[in-house]
C-alpha positions as CSV (number, residue, x, y, z in Angstrom):
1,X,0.0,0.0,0.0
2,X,1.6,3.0,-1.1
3,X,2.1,6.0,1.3
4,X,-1.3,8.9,0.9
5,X,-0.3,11.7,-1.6
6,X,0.1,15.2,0.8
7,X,-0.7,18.2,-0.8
8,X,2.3,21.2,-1.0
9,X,2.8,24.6,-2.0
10,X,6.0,25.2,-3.5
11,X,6.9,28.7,-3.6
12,X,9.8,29.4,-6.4
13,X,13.3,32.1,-6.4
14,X,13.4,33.6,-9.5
15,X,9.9,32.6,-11.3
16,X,9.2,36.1,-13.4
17,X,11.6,38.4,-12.1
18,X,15.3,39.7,-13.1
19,X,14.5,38.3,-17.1
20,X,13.3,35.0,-16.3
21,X,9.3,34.4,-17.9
22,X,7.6,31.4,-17.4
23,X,4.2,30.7,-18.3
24,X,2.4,29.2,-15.2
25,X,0.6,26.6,-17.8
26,X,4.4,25.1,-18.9
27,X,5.5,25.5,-15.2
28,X,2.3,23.1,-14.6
29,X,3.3,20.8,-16.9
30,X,7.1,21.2,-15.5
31,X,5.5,19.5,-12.2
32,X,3.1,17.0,-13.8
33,X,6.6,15.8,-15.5
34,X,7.3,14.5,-12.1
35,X,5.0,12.8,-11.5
36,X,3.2,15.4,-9.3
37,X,-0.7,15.6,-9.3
38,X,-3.5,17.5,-9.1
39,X,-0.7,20.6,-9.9
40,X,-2.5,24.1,-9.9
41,X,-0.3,27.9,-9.9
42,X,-1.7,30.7,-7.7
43,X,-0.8,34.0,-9.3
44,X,2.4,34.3,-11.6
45,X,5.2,34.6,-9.1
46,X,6.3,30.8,-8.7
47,X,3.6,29.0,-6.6
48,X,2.5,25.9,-7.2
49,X,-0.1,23.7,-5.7
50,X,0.0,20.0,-6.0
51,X,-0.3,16.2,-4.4
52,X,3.1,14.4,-4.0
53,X,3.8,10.6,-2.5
54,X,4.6,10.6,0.6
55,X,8.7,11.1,1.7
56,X,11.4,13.7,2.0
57,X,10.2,16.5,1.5
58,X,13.7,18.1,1.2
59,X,14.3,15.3,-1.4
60,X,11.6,16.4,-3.2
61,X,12.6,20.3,-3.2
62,X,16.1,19.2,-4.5
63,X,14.0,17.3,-7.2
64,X,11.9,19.9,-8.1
65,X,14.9,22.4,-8.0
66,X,17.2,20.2,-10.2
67,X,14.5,19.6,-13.1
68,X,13.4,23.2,-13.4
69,X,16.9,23.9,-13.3
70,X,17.4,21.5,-16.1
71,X,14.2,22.5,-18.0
72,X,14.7,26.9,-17.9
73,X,18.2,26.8,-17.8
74,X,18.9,28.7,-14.3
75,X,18.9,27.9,-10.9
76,X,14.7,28.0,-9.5
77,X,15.3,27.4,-5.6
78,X,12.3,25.4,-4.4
79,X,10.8,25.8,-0.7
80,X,7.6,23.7,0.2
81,X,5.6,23.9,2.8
82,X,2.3,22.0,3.8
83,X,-0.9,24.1,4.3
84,X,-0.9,23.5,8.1
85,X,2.9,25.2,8.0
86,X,1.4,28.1,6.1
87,X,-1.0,28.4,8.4
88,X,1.5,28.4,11.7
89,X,3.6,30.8,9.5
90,X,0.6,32.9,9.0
91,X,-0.4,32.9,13.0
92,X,2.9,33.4,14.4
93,X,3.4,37.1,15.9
94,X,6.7,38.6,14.7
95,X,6.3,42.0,15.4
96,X,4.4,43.7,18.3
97,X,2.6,45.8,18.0
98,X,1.2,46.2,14.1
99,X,1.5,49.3,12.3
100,X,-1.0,51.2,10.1
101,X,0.4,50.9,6.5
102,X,3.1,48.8,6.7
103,X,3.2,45.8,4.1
104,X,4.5,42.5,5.6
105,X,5.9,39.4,4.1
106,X,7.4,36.1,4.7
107,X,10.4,34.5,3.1
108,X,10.9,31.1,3.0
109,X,14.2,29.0,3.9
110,X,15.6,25.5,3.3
111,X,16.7,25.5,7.2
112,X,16.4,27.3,10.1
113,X,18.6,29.7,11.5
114,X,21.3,29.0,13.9
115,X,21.4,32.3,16.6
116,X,24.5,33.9,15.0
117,X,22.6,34.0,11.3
118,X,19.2,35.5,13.2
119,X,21.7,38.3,15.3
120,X,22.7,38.8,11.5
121,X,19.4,39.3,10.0
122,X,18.4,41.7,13.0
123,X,21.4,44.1,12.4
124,X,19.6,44.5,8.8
125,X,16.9,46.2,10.5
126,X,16.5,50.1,9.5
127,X,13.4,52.6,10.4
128,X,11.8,50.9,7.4
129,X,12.2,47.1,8.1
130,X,11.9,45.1,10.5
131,X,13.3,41.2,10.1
132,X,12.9,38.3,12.3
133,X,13.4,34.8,11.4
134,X,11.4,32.1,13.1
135,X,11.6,28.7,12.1
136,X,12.3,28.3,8.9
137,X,10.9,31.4,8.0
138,X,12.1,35.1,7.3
139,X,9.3,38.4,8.6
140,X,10.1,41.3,7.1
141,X,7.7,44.1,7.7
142,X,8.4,47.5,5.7
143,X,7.3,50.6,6.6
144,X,6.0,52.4,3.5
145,X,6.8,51.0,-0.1
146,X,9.1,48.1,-0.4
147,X,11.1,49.7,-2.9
148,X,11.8,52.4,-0.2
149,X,13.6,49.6,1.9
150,X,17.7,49.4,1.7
151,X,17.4,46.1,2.2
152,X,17.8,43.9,-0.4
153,X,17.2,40.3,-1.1
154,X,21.2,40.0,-2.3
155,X,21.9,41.6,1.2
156,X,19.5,39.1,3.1
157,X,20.9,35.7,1.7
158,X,24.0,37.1,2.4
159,X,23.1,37.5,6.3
160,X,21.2,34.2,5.8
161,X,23.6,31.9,4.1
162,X,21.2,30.4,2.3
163,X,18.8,31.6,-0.6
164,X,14.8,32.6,0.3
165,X,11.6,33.6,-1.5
166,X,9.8,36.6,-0.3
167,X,5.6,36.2,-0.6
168,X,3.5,39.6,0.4
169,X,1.3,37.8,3.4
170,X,-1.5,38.4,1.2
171,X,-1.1,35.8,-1.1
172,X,0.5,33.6,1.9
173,X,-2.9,34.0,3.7
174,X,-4.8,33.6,0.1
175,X,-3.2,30.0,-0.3
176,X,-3.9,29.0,3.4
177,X,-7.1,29.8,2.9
178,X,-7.6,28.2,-0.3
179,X,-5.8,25.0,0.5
180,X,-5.8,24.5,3.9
């Protein structure tokens, strides 16, 4: 008896940004290539829905990774999470208290953190962002526009060691909603 599929959201670096187009309807075919069902995109920034056997799921992000690497010809980092891991993303409490205005978003990490990489991503902060990392997410709250920030995804891998994907916590919420 074979393991019972679990439905995913992968959430792609470098899916229609910096020169790199990709029509969600070939990147569904990308994932139904591996096998992957019931494969749906949510907007055009590199999420995709889908039912995968059951196993590793950072096997399965190297997988994913290594044919869409293949297939576009650059490097698509792959993060996935489960709808229930959206959702504890979603209710965890960053920042106290909220303020008016301020967009917020969540990036999402291979690994978590050690203490030294967090004390790294906190010195970022400016008196437009705020960062915290929790888990194996990244919080970023901006105050104002984002392209107002001096922070910069380059600059945050850098602190983190590791690449991320940064999702407004509209469309996280959208997807935990939808899926969960």
């Amino acid at each position: 008896m074979s393991p019972t599929p679990a439905r995913l959201v992968a959430f792609l670096r470098a899916i229609n940004v910096g020169g790199h187009t990709v029509e969600m309807a070939k990147l569904k075919r990308l994932f139904e290539k591996l096998g992957l069902e019931q494969v749906e995109t949510f907007i055009a920034s590199g999420n995709v829905i889908f039912l995968a056997p059951g196993g590793s799921t950072a096997a399965l992000e190297k997988r994913i990774g290594a044919h869409l690497e293949k297939s576009l010809g650059y490097e698509v980092s792959t993060f996935l999470r489960a709808p229930a891991e959206l959702a504890q993303a979603l209710a965890y409490r960053a920042f106290k208290p909220d303020v008016p205005g301020a967009g917020s978003y969540i990036g999402f990490l291979a690994a978590e953190s050690s203490a030294a990489v967090k004390k790294q991503v906190a010195a970022l902060a400016t008196d437009i962002d705020d960062l915290h990392l929790h888990g194996r997410e990244l919080y970023w709250r901006c105050r104002g526009r984002f392209s107002d920030s001096v922070v910069s995804g380059k600059k945050l891998e850098k602190a983190l060691g590791q690449p991320t994907t940064i999702r407004n916590v509209t469309t996280v919420a959208k997807l935990a909603k939808k899926y969960g």
